[in-house]
ZAVO-800578 format. One line per 4 residues: number of its first residue (from 0); their letters; for each residue x negated, y, z of C-alpha. Coordinates in nm, 4 decimals, m for minus. Each point is the difference from the previous one (the first is absolute). Layout:
NUM	a	X:Y:Z; ...
// end
This chain:
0	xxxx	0.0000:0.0000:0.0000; m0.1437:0.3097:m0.1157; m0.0734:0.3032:0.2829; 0.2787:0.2984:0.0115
4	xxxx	m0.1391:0.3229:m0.1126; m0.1135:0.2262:0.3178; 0.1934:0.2837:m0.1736; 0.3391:m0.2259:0.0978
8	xxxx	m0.0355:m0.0924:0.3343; m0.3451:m0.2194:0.0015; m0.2812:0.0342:0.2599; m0.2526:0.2067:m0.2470
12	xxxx	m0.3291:m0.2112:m0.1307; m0.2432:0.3111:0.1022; m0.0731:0.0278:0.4245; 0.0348:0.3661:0.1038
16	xxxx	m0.3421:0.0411:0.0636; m0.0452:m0.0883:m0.3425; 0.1778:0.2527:m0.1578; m0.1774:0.3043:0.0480
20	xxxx	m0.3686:m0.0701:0.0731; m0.2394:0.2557:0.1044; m0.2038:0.1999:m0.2752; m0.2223:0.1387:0.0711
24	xxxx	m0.1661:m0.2086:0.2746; m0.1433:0.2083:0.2157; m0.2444:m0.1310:0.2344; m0.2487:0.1092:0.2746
28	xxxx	m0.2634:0.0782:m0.3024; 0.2244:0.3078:m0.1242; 0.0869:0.1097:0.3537; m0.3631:0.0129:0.0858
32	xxxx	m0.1238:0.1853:m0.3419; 0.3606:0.2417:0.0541; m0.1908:0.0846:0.3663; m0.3525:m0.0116:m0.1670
36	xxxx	0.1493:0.2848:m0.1993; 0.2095:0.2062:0.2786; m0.2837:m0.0109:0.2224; m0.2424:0.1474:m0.2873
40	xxxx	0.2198:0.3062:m0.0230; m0.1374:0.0345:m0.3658; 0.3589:m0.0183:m0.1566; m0.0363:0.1144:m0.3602
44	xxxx	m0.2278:0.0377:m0.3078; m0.2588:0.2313:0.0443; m0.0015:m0.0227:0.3547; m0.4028:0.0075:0.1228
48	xxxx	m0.1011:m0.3772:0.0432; 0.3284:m0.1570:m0.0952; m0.0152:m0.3872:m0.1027; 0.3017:m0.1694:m0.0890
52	xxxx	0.1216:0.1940:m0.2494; m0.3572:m0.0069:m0.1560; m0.0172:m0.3607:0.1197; 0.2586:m0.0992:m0.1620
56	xxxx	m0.0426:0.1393:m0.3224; m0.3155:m0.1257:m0.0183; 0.1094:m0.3789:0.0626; 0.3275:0.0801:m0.2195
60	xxxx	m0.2524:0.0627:m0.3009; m0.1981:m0.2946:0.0688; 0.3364:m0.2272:0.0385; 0.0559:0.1396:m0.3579
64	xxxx	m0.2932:m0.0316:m0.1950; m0.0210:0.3655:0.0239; m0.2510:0.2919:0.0605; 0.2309:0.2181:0.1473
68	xxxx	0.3029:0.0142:0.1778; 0.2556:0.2926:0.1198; 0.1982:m0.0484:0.3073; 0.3544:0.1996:m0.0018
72	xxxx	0.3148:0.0372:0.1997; 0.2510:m0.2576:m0.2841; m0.0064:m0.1855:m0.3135; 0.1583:0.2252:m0.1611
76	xxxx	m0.2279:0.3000:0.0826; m0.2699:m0.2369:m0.1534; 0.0925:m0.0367:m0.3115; 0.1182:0.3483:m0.0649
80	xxxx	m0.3625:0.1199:0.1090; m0.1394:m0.2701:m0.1913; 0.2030:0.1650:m0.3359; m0.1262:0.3463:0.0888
84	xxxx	m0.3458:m0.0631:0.0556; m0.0167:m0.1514:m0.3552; 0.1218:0.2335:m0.1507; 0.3843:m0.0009:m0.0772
88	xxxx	0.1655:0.2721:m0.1417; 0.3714:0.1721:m0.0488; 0.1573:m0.2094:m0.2741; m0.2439:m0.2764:m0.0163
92	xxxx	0.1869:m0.3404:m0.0128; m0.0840:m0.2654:0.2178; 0.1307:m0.3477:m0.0478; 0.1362:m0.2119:0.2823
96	xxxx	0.1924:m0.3512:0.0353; 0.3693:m0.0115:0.0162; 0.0054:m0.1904:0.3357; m0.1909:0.1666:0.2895
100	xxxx	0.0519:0.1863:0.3237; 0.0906:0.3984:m0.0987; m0.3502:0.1161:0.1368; m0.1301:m0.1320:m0.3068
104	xxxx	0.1992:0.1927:m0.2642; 0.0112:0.2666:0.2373; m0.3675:0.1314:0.0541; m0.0529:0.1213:m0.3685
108	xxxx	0.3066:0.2821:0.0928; m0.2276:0.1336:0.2417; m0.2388:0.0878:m0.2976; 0.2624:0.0998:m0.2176
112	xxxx	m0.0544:m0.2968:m0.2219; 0.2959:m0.1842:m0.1261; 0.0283:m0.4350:0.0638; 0.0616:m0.2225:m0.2936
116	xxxx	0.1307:m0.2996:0.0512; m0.0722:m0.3552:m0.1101; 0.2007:m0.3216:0.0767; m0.1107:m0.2811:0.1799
120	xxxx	m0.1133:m0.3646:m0.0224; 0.2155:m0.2852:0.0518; m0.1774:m0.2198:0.1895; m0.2580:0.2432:0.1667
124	xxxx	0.2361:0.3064:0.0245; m0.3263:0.2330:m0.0540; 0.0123:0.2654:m0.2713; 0.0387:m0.2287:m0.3881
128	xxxx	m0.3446:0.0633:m0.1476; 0.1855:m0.0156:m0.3405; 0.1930:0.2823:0.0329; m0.2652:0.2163:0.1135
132	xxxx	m0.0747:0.1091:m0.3096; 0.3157:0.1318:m0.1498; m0.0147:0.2432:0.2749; m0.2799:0.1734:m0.0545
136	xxxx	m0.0045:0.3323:m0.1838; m0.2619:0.3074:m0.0754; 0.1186:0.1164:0.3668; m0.0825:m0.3468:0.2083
140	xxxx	m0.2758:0.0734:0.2493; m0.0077:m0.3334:0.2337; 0.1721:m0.3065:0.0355; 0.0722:m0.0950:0.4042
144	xxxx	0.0477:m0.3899:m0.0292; 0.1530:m0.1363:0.3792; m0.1061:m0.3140:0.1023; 0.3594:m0.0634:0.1148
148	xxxx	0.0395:m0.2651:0.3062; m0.3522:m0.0720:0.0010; m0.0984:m0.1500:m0.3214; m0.2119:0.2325:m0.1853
152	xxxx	0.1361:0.1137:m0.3632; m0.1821:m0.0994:m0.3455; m0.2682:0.2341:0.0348; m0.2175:m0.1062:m0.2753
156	xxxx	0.2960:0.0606:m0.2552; 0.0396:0.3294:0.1524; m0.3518:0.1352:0.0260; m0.0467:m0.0898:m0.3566
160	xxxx	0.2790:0.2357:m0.0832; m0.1168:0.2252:0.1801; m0.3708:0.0133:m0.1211; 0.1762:m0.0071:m0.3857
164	xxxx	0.2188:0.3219:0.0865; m0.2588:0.1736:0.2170; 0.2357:m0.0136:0.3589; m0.0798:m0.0416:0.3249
168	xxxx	0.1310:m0.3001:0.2341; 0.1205:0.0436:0.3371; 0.0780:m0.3046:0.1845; 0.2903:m0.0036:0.2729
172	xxxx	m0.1441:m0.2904:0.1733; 0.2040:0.0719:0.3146; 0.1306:m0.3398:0.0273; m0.2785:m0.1789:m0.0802
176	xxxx	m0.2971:0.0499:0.2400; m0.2488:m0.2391:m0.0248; 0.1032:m0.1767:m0.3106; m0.1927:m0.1192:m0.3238
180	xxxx	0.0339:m0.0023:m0.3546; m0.2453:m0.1869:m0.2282; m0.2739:0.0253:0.2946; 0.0560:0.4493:0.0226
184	xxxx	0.1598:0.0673:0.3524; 0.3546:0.2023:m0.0642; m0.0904:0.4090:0.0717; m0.3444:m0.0682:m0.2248
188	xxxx	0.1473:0.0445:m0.3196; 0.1167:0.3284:m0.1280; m0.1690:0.4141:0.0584; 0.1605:m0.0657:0.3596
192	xxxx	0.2313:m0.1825:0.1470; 0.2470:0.0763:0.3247; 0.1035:m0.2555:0.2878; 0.2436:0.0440:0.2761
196	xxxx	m0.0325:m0.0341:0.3727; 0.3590:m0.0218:0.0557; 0.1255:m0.2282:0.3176; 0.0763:m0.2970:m0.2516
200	xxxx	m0.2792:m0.0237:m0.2276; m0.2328:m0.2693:0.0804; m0.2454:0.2213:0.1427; 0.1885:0.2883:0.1566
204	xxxx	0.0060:0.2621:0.2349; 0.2293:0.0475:0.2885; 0.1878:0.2681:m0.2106; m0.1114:0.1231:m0.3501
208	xxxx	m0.3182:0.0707:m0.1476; m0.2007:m0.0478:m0.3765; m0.2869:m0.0148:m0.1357; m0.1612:0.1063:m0.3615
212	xxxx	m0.2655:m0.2294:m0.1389; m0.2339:0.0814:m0.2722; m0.3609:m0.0344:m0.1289; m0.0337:0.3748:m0.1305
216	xxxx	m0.1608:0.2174:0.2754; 0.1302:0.3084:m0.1383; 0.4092:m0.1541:0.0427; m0.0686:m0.0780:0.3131
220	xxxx	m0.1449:0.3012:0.1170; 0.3379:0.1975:m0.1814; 0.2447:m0.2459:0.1973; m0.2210:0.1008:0.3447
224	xxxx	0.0496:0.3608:m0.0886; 0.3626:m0.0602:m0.0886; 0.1011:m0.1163:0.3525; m0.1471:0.2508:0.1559
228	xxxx	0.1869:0.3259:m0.1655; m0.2268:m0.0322:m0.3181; m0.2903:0.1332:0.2390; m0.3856:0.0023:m0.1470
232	xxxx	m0.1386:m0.2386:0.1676; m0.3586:0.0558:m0.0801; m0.1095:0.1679:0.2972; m0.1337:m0.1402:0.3503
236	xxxx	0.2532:0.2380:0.2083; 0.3521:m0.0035:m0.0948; 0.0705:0.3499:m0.1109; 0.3996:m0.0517:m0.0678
240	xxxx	m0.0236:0.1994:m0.3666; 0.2143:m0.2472:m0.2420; m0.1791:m0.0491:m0.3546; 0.3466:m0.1301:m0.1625
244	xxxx	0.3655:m0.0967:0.0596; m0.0111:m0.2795:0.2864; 0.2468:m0.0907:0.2494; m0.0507:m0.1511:0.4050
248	xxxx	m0.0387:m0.3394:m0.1201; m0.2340:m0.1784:0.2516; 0.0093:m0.3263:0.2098; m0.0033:m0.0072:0.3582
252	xxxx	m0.3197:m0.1607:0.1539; 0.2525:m0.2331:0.2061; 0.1726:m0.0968:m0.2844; m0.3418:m0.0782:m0.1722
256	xxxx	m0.1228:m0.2256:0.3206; 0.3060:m0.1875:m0.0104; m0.0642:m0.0797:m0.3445; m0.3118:m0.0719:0.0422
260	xxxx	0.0580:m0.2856:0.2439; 0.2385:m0.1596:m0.2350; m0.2328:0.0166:m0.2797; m0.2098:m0.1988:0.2070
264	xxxx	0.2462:m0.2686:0.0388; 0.1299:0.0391:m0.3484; m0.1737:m0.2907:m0.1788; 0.0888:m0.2948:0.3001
268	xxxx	0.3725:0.0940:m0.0372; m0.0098:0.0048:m0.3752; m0.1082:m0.3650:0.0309; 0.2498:m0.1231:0.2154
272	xxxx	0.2541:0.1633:m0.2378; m0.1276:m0.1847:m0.3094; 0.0601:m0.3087:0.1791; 0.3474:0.1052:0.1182
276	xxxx	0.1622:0.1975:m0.2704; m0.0698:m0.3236:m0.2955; 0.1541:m0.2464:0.2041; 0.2927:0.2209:0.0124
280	xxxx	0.0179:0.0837:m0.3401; m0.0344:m0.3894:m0.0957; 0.3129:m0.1163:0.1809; 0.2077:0.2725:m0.1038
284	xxxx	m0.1434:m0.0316:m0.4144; 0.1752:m0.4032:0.0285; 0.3096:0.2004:m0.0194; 0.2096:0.0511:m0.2751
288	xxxx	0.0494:0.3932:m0.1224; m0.2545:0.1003:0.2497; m0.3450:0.2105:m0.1718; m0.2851:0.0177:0.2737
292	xxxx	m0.2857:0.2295:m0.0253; m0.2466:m0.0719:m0.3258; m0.3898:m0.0126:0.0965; m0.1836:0.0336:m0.3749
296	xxxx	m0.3715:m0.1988:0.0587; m0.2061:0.2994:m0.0785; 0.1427:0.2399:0.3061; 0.0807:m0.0683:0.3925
300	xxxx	0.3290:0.0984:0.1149; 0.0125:0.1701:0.3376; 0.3479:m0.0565:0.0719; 0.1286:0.3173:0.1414
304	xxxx	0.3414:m0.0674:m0.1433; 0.1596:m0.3241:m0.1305; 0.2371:0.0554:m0.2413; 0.2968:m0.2580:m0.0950
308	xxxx	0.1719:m0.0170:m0.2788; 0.2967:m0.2197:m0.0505; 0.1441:m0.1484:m0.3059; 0.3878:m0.0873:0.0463
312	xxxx	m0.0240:m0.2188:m0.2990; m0.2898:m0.2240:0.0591; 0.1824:m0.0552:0.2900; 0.2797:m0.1206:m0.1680
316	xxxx	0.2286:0.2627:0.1105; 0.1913:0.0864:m0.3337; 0.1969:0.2747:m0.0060; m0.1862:0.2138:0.2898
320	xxxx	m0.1925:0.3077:m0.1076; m0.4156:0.0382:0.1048; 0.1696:0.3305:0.2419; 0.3263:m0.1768:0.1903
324	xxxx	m0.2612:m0.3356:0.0381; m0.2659:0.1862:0.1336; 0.2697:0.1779:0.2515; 0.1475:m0.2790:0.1401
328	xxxx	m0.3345:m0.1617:0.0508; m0.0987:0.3753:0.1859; 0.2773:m0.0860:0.2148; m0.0309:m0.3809:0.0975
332	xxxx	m0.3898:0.0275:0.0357; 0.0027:0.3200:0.2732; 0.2994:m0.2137:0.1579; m0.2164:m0.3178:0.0335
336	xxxx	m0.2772:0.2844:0.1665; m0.2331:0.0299:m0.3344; m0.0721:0.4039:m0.0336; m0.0013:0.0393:m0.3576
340	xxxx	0.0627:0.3675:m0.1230; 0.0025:0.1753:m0.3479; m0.3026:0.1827:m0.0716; 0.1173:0.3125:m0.1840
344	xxxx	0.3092:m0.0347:m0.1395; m0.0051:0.2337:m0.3020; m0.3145:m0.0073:m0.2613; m0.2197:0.3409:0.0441
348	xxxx	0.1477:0.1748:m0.3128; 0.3219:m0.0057:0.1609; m0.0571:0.1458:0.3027; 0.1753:0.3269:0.0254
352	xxxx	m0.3161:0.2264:0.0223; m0.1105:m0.0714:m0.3656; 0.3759:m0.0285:m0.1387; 0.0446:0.4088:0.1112
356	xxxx	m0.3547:0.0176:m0.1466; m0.0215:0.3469:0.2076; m0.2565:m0.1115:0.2805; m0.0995:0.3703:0.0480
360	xxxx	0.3348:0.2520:m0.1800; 0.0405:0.1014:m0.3545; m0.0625:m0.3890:m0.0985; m0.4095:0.0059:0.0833
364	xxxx	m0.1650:m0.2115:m0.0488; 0.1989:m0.1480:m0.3331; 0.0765:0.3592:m0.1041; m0.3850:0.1539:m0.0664
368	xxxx	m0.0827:0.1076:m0.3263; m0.1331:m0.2969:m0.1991; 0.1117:m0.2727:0.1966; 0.1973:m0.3101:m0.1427
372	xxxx	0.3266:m0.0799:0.0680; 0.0934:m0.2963:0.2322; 0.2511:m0.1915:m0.0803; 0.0429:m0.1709:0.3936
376	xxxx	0.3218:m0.2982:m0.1462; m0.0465:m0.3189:0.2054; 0.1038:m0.1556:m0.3276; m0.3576:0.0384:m0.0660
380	xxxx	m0.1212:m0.2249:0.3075; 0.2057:m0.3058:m0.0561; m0.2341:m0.1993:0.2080; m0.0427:0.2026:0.2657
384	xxxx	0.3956:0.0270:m0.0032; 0.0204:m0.3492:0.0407; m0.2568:m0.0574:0.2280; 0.1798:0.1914:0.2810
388	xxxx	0.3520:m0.1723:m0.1221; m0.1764:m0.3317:0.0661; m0.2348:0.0097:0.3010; m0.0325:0.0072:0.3732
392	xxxx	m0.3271:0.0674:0.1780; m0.1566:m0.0839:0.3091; m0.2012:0.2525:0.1571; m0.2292:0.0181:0.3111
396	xxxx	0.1157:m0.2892:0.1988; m0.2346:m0.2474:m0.1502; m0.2863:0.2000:0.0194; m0.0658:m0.0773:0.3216
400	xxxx	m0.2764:m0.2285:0.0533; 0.2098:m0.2649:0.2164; 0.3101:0.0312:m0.2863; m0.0623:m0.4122:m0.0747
404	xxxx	0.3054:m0.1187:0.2222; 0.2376:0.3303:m0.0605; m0.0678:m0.0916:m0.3955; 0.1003:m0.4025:0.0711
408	xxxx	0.3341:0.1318:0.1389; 0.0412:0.2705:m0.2973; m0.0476:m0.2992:m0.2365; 0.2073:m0.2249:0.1964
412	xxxx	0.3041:0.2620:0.0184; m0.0859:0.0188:m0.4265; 0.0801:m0.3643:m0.0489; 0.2975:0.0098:0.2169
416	xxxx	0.1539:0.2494:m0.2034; m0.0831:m0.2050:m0.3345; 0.1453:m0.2764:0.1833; 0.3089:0.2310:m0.0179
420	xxxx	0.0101:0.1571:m0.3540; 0.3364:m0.1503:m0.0655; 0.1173:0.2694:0.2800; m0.2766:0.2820:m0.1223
424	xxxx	0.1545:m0.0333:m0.3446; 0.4127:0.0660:0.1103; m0.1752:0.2588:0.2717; m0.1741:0.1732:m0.3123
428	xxxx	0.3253:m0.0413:m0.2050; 0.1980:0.1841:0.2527; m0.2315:0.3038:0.0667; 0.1313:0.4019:m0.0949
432	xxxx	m0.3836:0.0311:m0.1470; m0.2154:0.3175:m0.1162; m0.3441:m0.0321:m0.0913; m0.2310:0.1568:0.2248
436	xxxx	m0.0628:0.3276:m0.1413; 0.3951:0.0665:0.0712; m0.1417:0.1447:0.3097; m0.1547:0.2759:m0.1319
440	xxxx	0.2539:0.3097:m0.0385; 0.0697:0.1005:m0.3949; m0.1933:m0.3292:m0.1063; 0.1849:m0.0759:m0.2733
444	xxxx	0.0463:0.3606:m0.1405; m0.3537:0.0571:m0.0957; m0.1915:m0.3055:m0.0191; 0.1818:m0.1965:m0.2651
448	xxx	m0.0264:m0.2912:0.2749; 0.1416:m0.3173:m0.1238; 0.3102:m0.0977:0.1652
// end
């Protein structure tokens, strides 16, 4: 007799304790380098004698492959300083995936350079390499690939693009600390490249911070100036007379120690998680309709986000659409305590900011004098689209070092619902169903979002 579905009545398959696991761990390491920096009372950069933010950037670089590395208060910050210290100007285009967190789209605005965007891959969901190229016009200036989830992008494809139409490559490797593609460490890559310190990356901070990495002295001596109000920085004494247009950008020493003591610990956890996180994905790939994670042999995956998709009809569930199947699966799984969530539920060129195309009044950046029209219509992204109709994610929980039992229940609670399809597929049947973009107010006025 097959188990009843938690979701109508059952005792769930997850434990409690299982269901929201602690990330990140925080032991007495970070406590003790959080004091270490309190009781230095050297709190910021500049500051006379001040070692963890220096500290860190040095080990950052050398994590990296890197000469140099730029400690700042986000992600975000990162790359936008990364994009002005090369160089970008009004109007210039820079292209960006389809499928990424808004920071990544959003960072050329601050230079009043305008994103173009590029669907994604299938099976990777990092930006399609083949499309690249249809994109780029006489105004294309760099081409940000995002290493999305933690597998890093086909950079080989896309520096050779880049070296044919004279661009510069900016890698978001935010998500993938640490990881590999055909033996070059992600961050190593392109001009520079930005990480995030945010409290669930792999290596985070308690809080937010970022870092710039490049091999070009004079970058990273722009992004150190940019922090700090665009202040010369080529004195001994501090003499507070900005040089350029900066902004208060800099990381707190605290944050910095904290960061440093997980960096330390960094490699043991990633190898308990590639021991975990492939046992997982086996059991739950002998299922019918489900589509685990995809490692290619020539890259590491550092599995900051696992991304499901499911397929109603190689479940053999006729007559149930990608969207209402992947709902009613939403809804058994958190029941039976596994906490899958979307990650973003409308591709970047819907998102209301570049639909208005007015980031700044009078339509700027889209609006200056030379600059090409964008034509933002989802249409254009079918992938992308789909992607987000079709998939759940699981985020954070598994990170954790000691995830190995938490994942044997998530799998567990996965086969009890296939055990159960029958009842997913009337559930699914019977759902009033939006995509996920519905959400978003106007979506559908704008966009051209499929229905």
């Amino acid at each position: 007799m097959k188990a009843q579905l938690a979701m109508f009545g059952s005792k769930p398959v997850v434990r409690p304790e299982h269901r929201r696991l602690e990330w990140p761990v925080v032991t007495q390491a970070d406590k003790d380098a959080v004091l270490r920096a309190l009781d230095s009372r050297k709190f910021t950069v500049g500051a006379k004698n001040e070692q963890e933010i220096s500290g860190l950037e040095s080990e950052w670089a050398e994590f990296c492959d890197t000469r140099y590395a730029v400690a700042v208060n986000s992600g975000t910050v990162a790359l936008e300083l990364a994009l002005t210290a090369l160089g970008l100007q009004p109007g210039d285009e820079v292209i960006v995936p389809a499928l990424s967190y808004v920071a990544t789209a959003m960072a050329p605005l601050y230079q009043l350079a305008i994103p173009v965007f590029v669907d994604i891959d299938p099976v990777t969901f990092n930006i399609d390499v083949t499309q690249i190229e249809a994109k780029i016009t006489s105004r294309t200036r760099a081409i940000v690939p995002v290493h999305l989830g933690g597998l890093p992008a086909d950079m080989d494809e896309i520096r050779a693009l880049a070296r044919k139409y004279d661009l510069l490559v900016v890698e978001d490797a935010v998500q993938a600390q640490g990881g590999k593609y055909r033996g070059e460490t992600a961050g190593s890559m392109g001009a520079a490249s930005v990480f995030s310190l945010n409290v669930e990356k792999s290596v985070p901070t308690c809080g937010e911070g970022g870092l710039i990495v490049t091999d070009d002295e004079s970058v990273a001596e722009r992004c150190r100036s940019l922090r700090i109000l665009g202040e010369d920085l080529s004195t001994d004494e501090r003499l507070y007379v900005s040089a350029t247009r900066g902004s208060n950008l800099k990381l707190s020493s605290v944050l910095a120690a904290f960061t440093r003591s997980q960096l330390a610990r960094f490699w043991e956890y990633q190898e308990r998680r590639d021991k975990n996180i492939p046992l997982f994905l086996a059991r739950l790939a002998e299922l019918p309709g489900i589509v685990v994670p995809t490692v290619p042999d020539d890259r590491t995956h550092m599995w900051h986000m696992l991304r499901f998709r499911f397929d109603p009809q190689a479940a053999g569930l006729d007559g149930v659409t990608p969207g209402r199947f992947r709902q009613a699966l939403r809804r058994a799984l958190l029941a039976e305590g596994v906490p899958l969530t979307h990650y973003q539920i409308i591709p970047l060129p819907g998102q209301p900011v570049f639909q208005e195309q007015n980031a700044y009044g009078n339509g700027f950046p889209w609006s200056l004098p030379g600059a090409n029209p964008q034509r933002y219509d989802l249409a254009d992204y079918p992938v992308t689209c789909q992607v987000i109709e079709d998939s759940l994610c699981l985020r954070r929980m598994h990170l954790n070092p000691d995830a190995g039992p938490a994942l044997e229940e998530y799998a567990a609670a996965f086969e009890r619902v296939w055990g159960n399809l029958d009842v997913i597929a009337r559930f699914a049947r019977s759902l009033d169903y939006e995509p996920p973009w519905a959400a978003v107010k106007g979506y559908g006025q704008k966009a051209g979002v499929p229905a």
